[in-house]
N, C-alpha and C positions, 0 to 999 in steps of 0.2 A: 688868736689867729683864726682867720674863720674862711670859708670858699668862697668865690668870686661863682654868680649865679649862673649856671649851663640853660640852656634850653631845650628839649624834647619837643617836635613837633611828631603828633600824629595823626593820622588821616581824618578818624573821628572819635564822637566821645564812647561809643564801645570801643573801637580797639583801644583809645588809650585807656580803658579800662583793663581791659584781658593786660595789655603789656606791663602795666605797672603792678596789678598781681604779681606776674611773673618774676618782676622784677624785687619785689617784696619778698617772695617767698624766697628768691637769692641772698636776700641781704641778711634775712634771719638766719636761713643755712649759716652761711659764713659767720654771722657773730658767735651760733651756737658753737661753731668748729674752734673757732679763737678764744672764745671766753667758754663753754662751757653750757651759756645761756644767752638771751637774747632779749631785748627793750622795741617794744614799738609806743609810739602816740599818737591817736585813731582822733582819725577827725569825723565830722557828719557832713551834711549836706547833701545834695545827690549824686554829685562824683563820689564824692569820700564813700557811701552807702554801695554805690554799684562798682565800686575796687572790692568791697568787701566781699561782696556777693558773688564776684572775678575767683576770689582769692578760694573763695567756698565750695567753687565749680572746676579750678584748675586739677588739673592731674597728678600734679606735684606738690597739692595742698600736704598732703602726709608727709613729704620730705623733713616737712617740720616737725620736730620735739614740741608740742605745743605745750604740753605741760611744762616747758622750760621755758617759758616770752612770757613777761612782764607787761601786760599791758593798762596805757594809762591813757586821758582823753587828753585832746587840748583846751576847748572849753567845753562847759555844761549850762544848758538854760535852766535859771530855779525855778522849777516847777516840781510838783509832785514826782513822787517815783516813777506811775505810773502813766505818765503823762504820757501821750504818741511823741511828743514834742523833743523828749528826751535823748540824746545824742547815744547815750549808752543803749537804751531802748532800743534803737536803729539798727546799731552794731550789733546786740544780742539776737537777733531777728536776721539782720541778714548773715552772720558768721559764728558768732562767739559760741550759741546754741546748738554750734552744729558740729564742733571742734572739741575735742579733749584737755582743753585748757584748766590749768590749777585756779579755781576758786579763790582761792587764797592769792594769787599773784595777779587778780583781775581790778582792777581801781578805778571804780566810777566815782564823779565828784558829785559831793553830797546835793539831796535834794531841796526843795522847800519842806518842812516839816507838817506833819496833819493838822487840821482845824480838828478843834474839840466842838460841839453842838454850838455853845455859847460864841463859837468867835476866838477863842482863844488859839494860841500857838501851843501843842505841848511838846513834852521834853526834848531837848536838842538831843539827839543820839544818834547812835550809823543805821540805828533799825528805823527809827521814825522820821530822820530827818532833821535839817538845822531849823534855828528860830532866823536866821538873816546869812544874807549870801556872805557879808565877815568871817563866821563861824565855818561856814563850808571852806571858805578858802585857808583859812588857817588849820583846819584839818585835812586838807589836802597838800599843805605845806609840809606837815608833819607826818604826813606819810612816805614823802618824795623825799625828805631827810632822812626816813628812817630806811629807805635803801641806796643812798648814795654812799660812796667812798668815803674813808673817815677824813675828814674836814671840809668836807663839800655839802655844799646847798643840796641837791638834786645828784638823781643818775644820770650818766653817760648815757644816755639815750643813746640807741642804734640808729632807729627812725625816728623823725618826726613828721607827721602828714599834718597837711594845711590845706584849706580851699580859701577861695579869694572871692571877697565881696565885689559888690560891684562897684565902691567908692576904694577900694583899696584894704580893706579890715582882713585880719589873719587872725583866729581864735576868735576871739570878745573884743581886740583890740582896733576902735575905731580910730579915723586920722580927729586928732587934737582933742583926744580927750586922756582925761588922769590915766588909764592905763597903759598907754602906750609908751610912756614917760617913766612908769612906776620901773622900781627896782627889786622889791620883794619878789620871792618865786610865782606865787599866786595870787589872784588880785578878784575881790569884788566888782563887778559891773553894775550903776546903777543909769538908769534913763538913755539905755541903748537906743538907738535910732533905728534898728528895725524891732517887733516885738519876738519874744517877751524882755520885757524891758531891765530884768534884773538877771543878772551871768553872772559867773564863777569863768574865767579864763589863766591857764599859761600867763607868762610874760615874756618879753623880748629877750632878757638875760635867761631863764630859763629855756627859752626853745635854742638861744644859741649855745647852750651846755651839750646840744645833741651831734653826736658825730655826723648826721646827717639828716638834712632837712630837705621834704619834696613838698613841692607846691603844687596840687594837681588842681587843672582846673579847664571846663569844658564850655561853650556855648561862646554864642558872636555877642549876647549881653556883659559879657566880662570882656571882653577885647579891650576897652577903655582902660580899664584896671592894669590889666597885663602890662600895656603901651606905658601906661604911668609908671609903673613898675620898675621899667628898664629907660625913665626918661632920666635919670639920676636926679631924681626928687628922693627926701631925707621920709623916717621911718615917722614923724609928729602929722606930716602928712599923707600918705600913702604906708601905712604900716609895713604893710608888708614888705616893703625893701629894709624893713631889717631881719626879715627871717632867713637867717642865715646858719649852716652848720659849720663845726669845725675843720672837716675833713673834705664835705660837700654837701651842694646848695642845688638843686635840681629843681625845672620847672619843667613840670612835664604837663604837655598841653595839647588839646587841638586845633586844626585850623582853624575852625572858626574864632576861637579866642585868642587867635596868636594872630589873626589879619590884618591889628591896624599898626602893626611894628611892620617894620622897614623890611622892607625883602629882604637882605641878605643876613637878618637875625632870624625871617621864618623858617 
C-alpha cells in the first residue's frame, strides 16, 4: 500500500525551506512519541542542504531527542571521504556538527577508498574506504538489515527526503537505467550522466519501505521534471514517480518549480 502524491506549493525556495524544517522537526517529534525513536534519510543537493541548515536555525530544533534519530543518506557519490562533493560532508556542515546526535546511529555510505603512492586501491574498510562502489553498497545493505524489523530488508523509515533532477532522477536513480529497475536494497551506480560518475544509491523498493516520502524541490529549472512527475509517466522513465511512502508521499515545492503544471494542481 503506498500514498497517492499531495503537493505543497510555496511562495519560494527559503520559505519552503524554513517550512519543511518545521515540518521535520514535527514528524521526528511524533515518531519519537510513538516509537520511542525516530529514522530520517537526508538527501544533498541545495534544497536538501538549506532544509538542513532551516532545521539548524529553527527554534524548535531541540524539541528533538537527537541522540534518538537514525540517520541514513539516500545516495552517496564515490569519492573520497573528504571530498566537498560528498553528501554526508554537506549534511555534517550544515547540521549534523551542530546537533547532539549519537555517532553510532549516524550512517554515511561508504567512500571511494585511498590510493597508496603506487596507484594502488588499499584495504576495503569503514576507516579507509571501499575498493569499488559494490562493496559500499553491500555494506550499506548490511547495515540497513541490521536495523530493520526481524524479517525485513530495511527500517521503517519515518522520513525519506529526495530532490529531483532535472531529467526526473531521485537518489542515483536515473530514467532507463539498471537502477531504477533493480530490486536489492542498495545498488551501485556506474556511468551516471551527471558527474561523478560512480554512486552508491537507495532503491525504489527501499525508499518505499519508508512511512513517508518528501520530494523537496526548488527553482523554474526543475519545473519540467515536476510536470513530468505528475504527467502519469511510469518510474523506468521519470524515476521519481515511484517515490512513494506507505502512509505519505509529499511534494513540497516552490512556485517556480511547480509553474509548468496546470493551475488547479499549483
Amino acid at each position: 500500500m503506498t500514498a497517492e502524491p499531495q503537493l505543497v506549493p510555496h511562495r519560494d525556495a527559503g520559505l519552503l525551506a524554513r517550512a519543511t524544517a518545521a515540518r521535520l522537526i514535527t514528524r521526528l517529534i511524533d515518531g519519537q512519541a510513538a516509537r520511542g525513536e525516530a529514522s530520517v534519510v537526508l538527501t544533498g543537493g541545495g534544497i536538501g542542504i538549506a532544509l538542513l541548515r532551516a532545521v539548524r536555525t529553527s527554534p524548535a530544533v531541540d524539541a528533538v531527542d537527537w541522540s534518538r534519530v537514525d540517520v541514513w543518506w539516500g545516495d552517496e557519490r564515490f569519492v573520497p571521504a573528504d571530498s566537498p562533493d560528498r553528501n554526508d560532508r554537506q549534511a555534517r556542515e550544515a547540521l549534523l556538527d551542530h546537533i547532539p546526535v549519537d555517532p553510532k546511529r549516524v550512517f554515511p555510505m561508504g567512500h571511494r577508498a585511498a590510493q597508496t603512492a603506487g596507484g594502488d586501491v588499499e584495504g576495503a574498510t569503514a576507516a579507509s574506504g571501499y575498493a569499488d562502489p559494490e562493496s559500499a553498497a553491500a555494506e550499506y545493505a548490511a547495515l540497513l538489515a541490521g536495523r530493520a524489523a526481524p524479517g525485513a530488508a530495511v527500517p521503517a523509515f519515518d522520513v525519506v527526503l529526495l530532490g529531483l533532477g532535472p531529467e526526473g532522477h531521485v537518489a542515483s536513480l536515473f530514467p532507463n537505467s539498471p537502477g531504477v529497475v533493480a530490486t536489492e536494497p542498495v545498488v551501485a551506480v556506474h556511468d551516471c550522466p551527471k558527474p561523478p560518475p560512480e554512486r552508491i544509491s537507495l532503491t525504489l523498493p527501499t525508499i518505499q519501505s519508508a512511512r513517508e516520502v518528501w520530494v523537496i524541490v526548488a527553482g523554474e529549472e526543475k519545473a519540467a521534471a515536476v510536470a513530468a512527475s505528475f504527467s502519469g509517466a511510469g518510474p523506468i522513465d521519470v524515476p521519481a514517480t515511484g517515490a512513494v511512502g506507505r502512509e505519505r508521499t509529499l511534494w513540497l515545492v516552490d512556485q517556480a518549480a511547480a509553474s509548468r503544471l496546470p493551475a488547479p494542481q499549483r
